[in-house]
N, C-alpha and C positions, 0 to 999 in steps of 0.2 A: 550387688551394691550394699544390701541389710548387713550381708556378714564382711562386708569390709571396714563398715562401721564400727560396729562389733569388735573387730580383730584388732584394727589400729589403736585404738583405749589400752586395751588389751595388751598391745606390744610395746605402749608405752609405760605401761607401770610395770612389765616386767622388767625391762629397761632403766626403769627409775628404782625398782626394787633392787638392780642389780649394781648398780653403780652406787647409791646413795651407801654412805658408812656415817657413823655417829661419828663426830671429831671434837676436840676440846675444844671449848666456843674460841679461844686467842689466838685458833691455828691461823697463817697464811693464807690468804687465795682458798677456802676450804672447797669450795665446788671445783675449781680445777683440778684441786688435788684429788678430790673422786672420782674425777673422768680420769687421772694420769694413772688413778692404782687399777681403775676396773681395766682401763688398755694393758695394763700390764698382766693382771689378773689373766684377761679370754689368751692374749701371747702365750704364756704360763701353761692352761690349760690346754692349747691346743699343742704345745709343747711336748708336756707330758703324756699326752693320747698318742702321739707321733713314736717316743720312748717305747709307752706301753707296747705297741705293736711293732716294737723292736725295730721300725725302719732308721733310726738313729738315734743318739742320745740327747736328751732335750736340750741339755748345756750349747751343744754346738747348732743345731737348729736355732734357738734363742740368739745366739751369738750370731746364724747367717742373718735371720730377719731383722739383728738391728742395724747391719752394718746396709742390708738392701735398703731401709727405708732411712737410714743416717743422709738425711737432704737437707739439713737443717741451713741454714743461712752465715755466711761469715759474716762477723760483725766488726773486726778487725784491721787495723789498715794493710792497705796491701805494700808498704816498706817492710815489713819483718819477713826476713832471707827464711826460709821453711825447706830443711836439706833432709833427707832420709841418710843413718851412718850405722854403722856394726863397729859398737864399742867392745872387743874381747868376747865376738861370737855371739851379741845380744844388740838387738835393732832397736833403736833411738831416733826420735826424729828430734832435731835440733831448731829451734827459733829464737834468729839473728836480727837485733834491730840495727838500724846503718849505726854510722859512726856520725856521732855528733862532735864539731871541731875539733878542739885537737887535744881531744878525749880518748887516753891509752888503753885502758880499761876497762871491762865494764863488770857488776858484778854480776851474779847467776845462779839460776833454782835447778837442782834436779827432783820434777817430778817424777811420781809414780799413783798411773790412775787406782780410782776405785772399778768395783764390781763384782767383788763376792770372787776375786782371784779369778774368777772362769768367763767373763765379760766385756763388753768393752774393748777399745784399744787405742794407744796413742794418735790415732789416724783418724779416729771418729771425730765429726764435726764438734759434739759436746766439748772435748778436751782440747781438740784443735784450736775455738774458739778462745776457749780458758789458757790456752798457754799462750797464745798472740798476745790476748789483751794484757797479760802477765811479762811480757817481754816487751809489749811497747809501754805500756803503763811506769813499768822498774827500772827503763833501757836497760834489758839484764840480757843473757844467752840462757834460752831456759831448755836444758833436756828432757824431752818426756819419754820414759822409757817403755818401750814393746817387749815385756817379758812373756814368758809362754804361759798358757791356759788351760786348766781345766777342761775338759777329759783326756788335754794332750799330754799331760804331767800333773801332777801335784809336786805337794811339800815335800824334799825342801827345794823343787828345781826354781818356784817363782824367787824365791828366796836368792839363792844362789847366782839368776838372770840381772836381777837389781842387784844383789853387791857386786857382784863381777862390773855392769855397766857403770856403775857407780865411782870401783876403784880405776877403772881405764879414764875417766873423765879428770879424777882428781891428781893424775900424773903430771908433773910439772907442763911438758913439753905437749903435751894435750890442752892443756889450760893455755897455753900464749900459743896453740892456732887457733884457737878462740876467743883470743885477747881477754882474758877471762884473770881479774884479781885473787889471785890465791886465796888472802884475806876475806875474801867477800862471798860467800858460796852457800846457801842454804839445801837442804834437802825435806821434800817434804810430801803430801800424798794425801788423798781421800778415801776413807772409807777402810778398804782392803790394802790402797795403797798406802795406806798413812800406817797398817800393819807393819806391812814392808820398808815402808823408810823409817818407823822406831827402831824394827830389825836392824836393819842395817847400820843405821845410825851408833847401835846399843855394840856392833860389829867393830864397825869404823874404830871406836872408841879405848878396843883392845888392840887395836894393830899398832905395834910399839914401830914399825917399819914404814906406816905409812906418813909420805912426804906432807902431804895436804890436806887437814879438815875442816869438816862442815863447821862454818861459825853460828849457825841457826840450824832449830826442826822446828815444820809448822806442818802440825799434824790435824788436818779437818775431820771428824767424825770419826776417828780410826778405830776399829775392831781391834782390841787387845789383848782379851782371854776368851778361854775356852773354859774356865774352872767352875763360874758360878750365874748360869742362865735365867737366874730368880734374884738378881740385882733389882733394886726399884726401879730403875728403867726397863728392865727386861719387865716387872710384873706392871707397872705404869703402864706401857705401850705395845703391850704383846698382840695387837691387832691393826698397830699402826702402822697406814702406808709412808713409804713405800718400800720397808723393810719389818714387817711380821718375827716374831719371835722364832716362829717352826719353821721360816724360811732362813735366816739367820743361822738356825743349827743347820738344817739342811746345807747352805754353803760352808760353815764348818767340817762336816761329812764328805766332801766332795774332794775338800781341800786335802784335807790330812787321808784320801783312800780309805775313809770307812765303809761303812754300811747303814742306809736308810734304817734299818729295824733298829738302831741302835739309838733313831731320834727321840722317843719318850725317855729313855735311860738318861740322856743328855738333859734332856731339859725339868727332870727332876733331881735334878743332881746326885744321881745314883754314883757318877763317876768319880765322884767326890766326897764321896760320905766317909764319916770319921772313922772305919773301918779298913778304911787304902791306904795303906802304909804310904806308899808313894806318894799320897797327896799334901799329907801331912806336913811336912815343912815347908809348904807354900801357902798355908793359909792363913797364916796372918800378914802375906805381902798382897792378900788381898780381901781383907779385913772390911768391908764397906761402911759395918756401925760406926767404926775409928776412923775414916777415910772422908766420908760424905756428910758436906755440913746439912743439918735440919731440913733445909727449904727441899734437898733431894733425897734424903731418907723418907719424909714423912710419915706414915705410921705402918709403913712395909715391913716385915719380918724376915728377919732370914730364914732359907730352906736349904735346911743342914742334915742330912740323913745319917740316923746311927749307924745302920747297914746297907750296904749297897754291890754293888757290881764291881770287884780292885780287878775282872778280867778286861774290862774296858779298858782301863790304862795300858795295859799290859798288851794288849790287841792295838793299840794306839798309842802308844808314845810320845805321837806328836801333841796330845794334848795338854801335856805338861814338856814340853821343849819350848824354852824362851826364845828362840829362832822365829818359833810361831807365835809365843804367847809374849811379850814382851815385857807384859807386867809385870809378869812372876821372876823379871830380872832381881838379881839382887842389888843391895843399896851401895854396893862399892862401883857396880857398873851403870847405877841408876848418877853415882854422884859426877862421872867423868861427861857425863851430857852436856850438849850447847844450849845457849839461852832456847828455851821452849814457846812455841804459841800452841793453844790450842783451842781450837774453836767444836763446842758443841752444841746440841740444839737440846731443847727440852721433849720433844714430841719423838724422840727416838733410840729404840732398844738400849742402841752402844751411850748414849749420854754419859754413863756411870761409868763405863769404859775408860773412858778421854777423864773426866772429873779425877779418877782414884790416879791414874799415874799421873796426872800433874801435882799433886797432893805429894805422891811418893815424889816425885822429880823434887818438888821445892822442900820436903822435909830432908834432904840428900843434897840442899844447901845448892840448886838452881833456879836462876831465877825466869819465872814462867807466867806467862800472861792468859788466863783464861779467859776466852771472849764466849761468853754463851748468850743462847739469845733465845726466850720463851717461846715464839708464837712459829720456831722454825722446824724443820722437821731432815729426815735424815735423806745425804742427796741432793739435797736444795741448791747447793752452792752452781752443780753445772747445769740446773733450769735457769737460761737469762734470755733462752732465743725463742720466740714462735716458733710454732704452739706450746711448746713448753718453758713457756716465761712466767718466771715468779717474784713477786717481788721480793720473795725473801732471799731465791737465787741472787738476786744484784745485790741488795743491802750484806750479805754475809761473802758474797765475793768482795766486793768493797774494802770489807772491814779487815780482811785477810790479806791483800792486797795493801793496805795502809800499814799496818801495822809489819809487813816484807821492807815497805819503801822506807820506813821511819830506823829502821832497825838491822837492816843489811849492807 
């Protein structure tokens, strides 16, 4: 009984030692948010133990345990029609709200989730949830796309799975069995997926053939580049959950079929130092001194290496392909973009991300609504259900949601 005493104190302050993280005092909900990163954190770890000992690769591991404990709660009404389809060889689940009177059309979002490309999928109650409330909220028809994953593929197959579903949707005689307004169509995405639907979008934009375009992109916290990991957001939040700096490279590595040894190279920007030929004429399309107003430079320095590693490039390709990096588009295909949203949070890596290409968007003569919001962090938009309800989940889905309805 003495050493039970003992033990339990014990267990508790490793416990509190192990959860607790410093946070900026304006964050959100901050103690939930240390219980949501340490659960991710022990997943992660037992993860990677799993890996180490070769019995499978953590990505997909990670990927069964969220989909076995995905119980979360619909919060939705149960009128929105929810059909599983194969648009040109890529799985879509489609959600239909009825028909209100005698109402021909309705408009429509093609999402594409977040998750680090290897994560996640349109079937998970998180995004399930998100696109209901998204379809009965807009009465829209909103597509969520099921592209392929990490370790089953990388870049550019996720790429290729989202334009493909993308352009099979936007075919005339596709859109009216969906009763779906040509005119009225957004495409848009979180995280990873908001990668993907700049891509595509940046895609879309060239195709002189194509009958039907997106009149919106609404891109929530989207990963953009690969070029420069010591952005003031990157150096701001490099330990912030629930997306870390070396996790961040890490799912860059995964995406484009790197190699883990090659994550310090990355995140000292060796891969880009003024010494890589190939880097060179992309670095002023992502300029951040010239790009980011004051309140997000603050007194961050750029980390610009005279000499560095140009075999990185050359071993990776992908990290200078706008397929993947979408920033690094140029300003002719930056100018043919639809009205832009883009919501970012302050409390995370990509912030500067989202900030610099709305910047490039609107100086390329778009006009572009940046919604950011201080106290939020990256991810937040699908925490709205128990246990992982935030308030900044609702308030930033809200506000992404108003600004679809106001403008589509």
């Amino acid at each position: 009984m003495r050493a039970a005493w003992v033990l339990l104190p014990a267990l508790a302050a490793l416990s509190a030692y192990y959860v607790y993280l410093p946070l900026p005092g304006d964050v959100s909900d901050p103690w939930k948010l240390m219980l949501l990163d340490a659960t991710f954190r022990a997943v992660q770890q037992t993860c990677h133990l799993i890996h180490y000992l070769r019995l499978s690769h953590h990505l997909i591991v990670l990927n069964y345990l969220i989909c076995t404990f995905d119980k979360l709660k619909s919060v939705s009404s149960e009128d929105i029609k929810i059909t599983d389809a194969v648009f040109d060889g890529v799985e879509v689940r489609v959600f239909e709200p009825p028909a209100k009177g005698d109402e021909s059309l309705k408009r429509s979002v093609v999402y594409i989730h977040g998750g680090g490309w290897a994560l996640a999928s349109a079937r998970t109650s998180l995004y399930n949830n998100l696109c209901r409330i998204m379809a009965e909220s807009l009465n829209a028809v909103v597509v969520s796309i099921e592209y392929r994953l990490v370790p089953e593929v990388c870049f550019p197959e996720q790429y290729h799975d989202a334009l493909r579903a993308t352009k099979h949707f936007l075919q005339p005689d596709v859109l009216a069995e969906y009763s779906v307004d040509p005119s009225r169509i957004a495409i848009s995405g979180d995280s990873a997926g908001g990668n993907l639907a700049a891509a595509v979008c940046q895609q879309l934009s060239k195709d002189e053939d194509l009958p039907v375009r997106p009149k919106l992109q609404a891109l929530i916290y989207p990963v953009l580049q690969a070029f420069d990991f010591n952005t003031p957001s990157y150096q701001q939040n490099m330990n912030m959950p629930v997306l870390p700096r070396y996790v961040m490279v890490n799912y860059w590595i995964d995406y484009i079929n790197g190699n883990y040894d090659l994550a310090h190279e990355l995140l000292v920007n060796n891969h880009t130092a003024l010494n890589v030929g190939q880097a060179l004429s992309f670095r002023a399309r992502l300029n951040w001194t010239s790009l980011l107003p004051p309140s997000f430079k603050k007194s961050y320095k750029p980390v610009v290496q005279t000499t560095g590693t140009a075999a990185i490039v050359e071993r990776l390709p992908a990290l200078l392909d706008v397929r993947a990096v979408p920033l690094l588009a140029d300003d002719a295909t930056l100018a043919r973009q639809p009205r832009t949203y883009m919501l970012t949070c302050e409390n995370d890596v990509l912030r500067d991300d989202g900030v610099m290409y709305a910047k490039r968007l609107e100086r390329a003569g778009v006009p572009v609504t940046l919604d950011h919001f201080l106290d939020c962090f990256h991810g937040c938009m699908i925490f709205t259900v128990w246990p992982t309800d935030f308030s900044a989940g609702v308030r930033t889905r809200d506000s992404y949601i108003k600004w679809l309805d106001e403008n589509l």
